[in-house]
KOLVEXDO-509562 format. One line per 3 residues: for each residue x, y, z of C-alpha. Coordinates in steps of 0.5 Angstrom, whole numbers, plus 500, padded with zeros to 3 digits. Layout:
X,Y,Z | ...
END
This chain:
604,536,876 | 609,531,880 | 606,532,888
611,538,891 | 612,544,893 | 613,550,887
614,557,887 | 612,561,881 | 615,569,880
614,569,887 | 616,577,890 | 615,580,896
617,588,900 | 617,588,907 | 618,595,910
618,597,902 | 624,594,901 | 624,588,896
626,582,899 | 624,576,895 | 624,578,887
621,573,882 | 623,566,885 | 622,560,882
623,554,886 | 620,547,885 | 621,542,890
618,535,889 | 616,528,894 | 622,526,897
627,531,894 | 632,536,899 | 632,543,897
638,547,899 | 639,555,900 | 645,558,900
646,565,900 | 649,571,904 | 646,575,910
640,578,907 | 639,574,901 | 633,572,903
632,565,905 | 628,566,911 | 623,570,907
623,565,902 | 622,560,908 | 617,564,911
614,564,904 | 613,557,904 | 611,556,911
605,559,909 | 607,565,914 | 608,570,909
603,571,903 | 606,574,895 | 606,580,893
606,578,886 | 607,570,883 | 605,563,886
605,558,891 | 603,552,889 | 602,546,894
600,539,893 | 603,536,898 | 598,533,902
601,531,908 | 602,536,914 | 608,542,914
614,542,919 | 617,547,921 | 624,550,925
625,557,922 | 629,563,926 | 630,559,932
626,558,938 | 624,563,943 | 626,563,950
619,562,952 | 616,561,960 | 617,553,960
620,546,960 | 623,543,954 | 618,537,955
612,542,957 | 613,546,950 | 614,539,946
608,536,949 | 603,542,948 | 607,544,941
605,536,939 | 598,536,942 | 597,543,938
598,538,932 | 592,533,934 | 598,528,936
595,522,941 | 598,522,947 | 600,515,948
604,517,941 | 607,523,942 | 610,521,949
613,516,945 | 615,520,940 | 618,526,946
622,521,948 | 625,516,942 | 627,524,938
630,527,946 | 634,521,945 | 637,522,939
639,528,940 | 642,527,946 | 636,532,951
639,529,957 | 636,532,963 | 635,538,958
628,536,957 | 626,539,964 | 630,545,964
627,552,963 | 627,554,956 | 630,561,957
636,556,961 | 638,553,955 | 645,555,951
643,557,943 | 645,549,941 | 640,545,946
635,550,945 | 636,549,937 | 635,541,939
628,543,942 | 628,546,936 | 628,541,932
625,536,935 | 618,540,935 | 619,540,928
620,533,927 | 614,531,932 | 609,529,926
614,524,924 | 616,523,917 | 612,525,910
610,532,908 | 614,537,908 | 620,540,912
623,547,912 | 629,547,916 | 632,554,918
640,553,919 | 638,546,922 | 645,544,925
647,552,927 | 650,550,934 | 650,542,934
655,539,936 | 658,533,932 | 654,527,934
647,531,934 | 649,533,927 | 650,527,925
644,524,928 | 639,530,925 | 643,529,918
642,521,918 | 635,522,920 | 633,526,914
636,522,910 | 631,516,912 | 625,521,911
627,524,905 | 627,516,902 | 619,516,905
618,521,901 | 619,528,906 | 620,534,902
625,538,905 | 627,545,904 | 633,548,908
638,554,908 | 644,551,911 | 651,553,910
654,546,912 | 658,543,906 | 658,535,908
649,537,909 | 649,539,902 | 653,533,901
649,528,903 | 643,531,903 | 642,536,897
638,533,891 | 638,541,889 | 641,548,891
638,555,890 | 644,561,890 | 640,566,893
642,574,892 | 639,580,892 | 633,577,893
634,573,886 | 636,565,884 | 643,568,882
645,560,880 | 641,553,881 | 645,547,881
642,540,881 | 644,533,883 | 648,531,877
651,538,879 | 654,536,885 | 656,529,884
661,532,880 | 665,533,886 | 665,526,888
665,524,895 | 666,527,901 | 673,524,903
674,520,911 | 681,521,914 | 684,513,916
690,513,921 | 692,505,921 | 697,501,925
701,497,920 | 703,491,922 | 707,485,919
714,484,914 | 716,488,909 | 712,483,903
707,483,907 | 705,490,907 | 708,490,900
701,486,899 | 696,490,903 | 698,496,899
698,492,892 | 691,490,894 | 688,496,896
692,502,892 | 688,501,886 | 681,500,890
676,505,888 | 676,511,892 | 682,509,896
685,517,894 | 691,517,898 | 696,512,903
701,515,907 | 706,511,910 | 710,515,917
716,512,920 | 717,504,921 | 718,502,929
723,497,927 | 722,494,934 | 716,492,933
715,491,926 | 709,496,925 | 708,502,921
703,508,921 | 699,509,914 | 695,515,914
689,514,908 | 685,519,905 | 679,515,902
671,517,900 | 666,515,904 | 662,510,901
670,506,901 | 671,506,908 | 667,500,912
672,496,906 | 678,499,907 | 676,498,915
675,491,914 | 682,490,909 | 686,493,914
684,489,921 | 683,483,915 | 691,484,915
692,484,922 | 694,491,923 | 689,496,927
684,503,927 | 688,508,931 | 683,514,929
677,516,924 | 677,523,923 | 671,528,921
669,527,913 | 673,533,910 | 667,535,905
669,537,897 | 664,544,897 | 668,549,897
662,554,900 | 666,561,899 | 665,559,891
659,557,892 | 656,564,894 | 660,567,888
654,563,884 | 660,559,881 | 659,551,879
660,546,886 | 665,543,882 | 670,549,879
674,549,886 | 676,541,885 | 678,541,879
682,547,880 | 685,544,886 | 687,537,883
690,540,877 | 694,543,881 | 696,539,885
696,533,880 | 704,534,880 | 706,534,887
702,528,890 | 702,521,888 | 697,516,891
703,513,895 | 707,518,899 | 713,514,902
718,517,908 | 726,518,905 | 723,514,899
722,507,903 | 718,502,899 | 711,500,902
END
């Protein structure tokens, strides 16, 4: 069996009510599972499950990953320290050197923003920065093993999801196993190798990565400040139309005075640095980049439905109603 984490027929009671009924998962070296599912489906039980917290009633856990287990589930209790106090005992806990840890502390502290936080009570924090100790406790033994992650980004603001999000993505390429529940769109995106629709204690729907590929990329907003004469915009769009992953060009009202013109661009991720480049190339200037708009329609999701139906659907509909060029009162680019 390839190195992960599997769980065969599992099921669980507690309190006489069946929580987890005949799962089956399987999580290999490097792969990032997900769990979606509405309140009481049973996704912390599952993770507790995993964590080793909670044993089976019936069925398997079958382990051999054989680097250490990480874990940040249910939030973290307002305990009676500093933030750096509790990190520096959980580390040690954890057998990490003290040299090390301390350095550790500090780099992931730093990239989520901590602040002066690392020095405040615990029972002091708002839900989001307690989150971040949260996590950071977790991440203390560095990558390798496996993460159980429960809604990691639950009260992040943006730049400290991004941060989160970036760094799994480096630890999954060392070969982290990452299972999390989490209902963030651009998450499953950039993350997710599988996800498990959870119902009822049940698998309702398991989709993979060729699943989710089918909903291409999540999509970047672009505003640019035009600049040049008519042929000379005519040029640039020309070049950058039919560029894959260059969705849409909008184009607002000219500023006749100055010769430039507002162009709104809807563009996949991986195409963006290149329209960037293309744009300021041409002499004309980035007014903003806006948040990725994810393509995973979560409601659908939950229902069990496949990631991809909700797009397919919208496309069609819109199929005749937008071009790829939308132009104020008809004016050419």
């Amino acid at each position: 069996m390839p190195e992960g984490i599997s769980l065969q027929h599992v099921s669980k009671r507690l309190g006489g009510v069946s929580v987890l009924n005949g799962i089956n998962l399987h999580v290999e070296a490097g792969e990032c599972a997900v769990l979606v599912g509405r309140n009481g489906s049973g996704k912390s039980t599952l993770l507790r499950t995993l964590a080793g917290f909670l044993v089976p009633d019936h069925g398997v856990v079958c382990q051999t990953i054989k680097e250490k287990k990480m874990y940040a589930l249910d939030g973290l209790p307002r305990l009676p320290f500093t933030s750096g106090e509790y990190l520096w005992e959980m580390g040690r806990i954890r057998g990490i050197r003290p040299a090390l840890l301390r350095q550790r502390i500090n780099e992931l502290s730093e990239l989520l923003f901590l602040g002066s936080a690392l020095d405040q009570k615990l029972s002091l924090l708002s839900k989001g920065t307690l989150q971040k100790v949260n996590l950071i406790q977790a991440m203390l033994p560095g990558p390798d093993g496996l993460m159980l992650l429960d809604e990691p980004l639950s009260g992040l603001d943006l730049p400290a999801q991004e941060a989160v999000v970036t760094l799994l993505q480096q630890w999954k390429k060392k070969g982290t196993s990452i299972v999390t529940a989490c209902h963030e769109p651009l998450f499953i995106e950039r993350m997710a190798d599988q996800v498990y629709v959870l119902q009822n204690g049940r698998v309702l729907r398991h989709w993979k990565r060729a699943d989710l590929k089918e909903l291409g990329e999540p999509i970047v907003q672009i505003q640019s400040l035009m600049k040049g004469s008519n042929m000379e915009l005519q040029n640039t769009y020309s070049k950058l139309v039919e560029q894959e992953g260059v969705l849409q060009i909008h184009r607002h009202g000219e500023m006749h005075d100055r010769n430039e013109v507002v162009w709104d661009w809807k563009v996949e991720r991986s195409t963006t640095d290149y329209v960037i480049h293309e744009i300021i190339a041409a002499g004309s200037s980035i007014v903003s980049v806006l948040q990725e708009e994810s393509r995973v329609h979560m409601e659908h999701l939950l229902e069990g439905h496949h990631p991809a139906n909700h797009r397919k659907k919208s496309a069609t509909e819109s199929a005749s109603s937008h071009s790829r060029l939308d132009t104020m009162e008809g004016e050419s680019p």
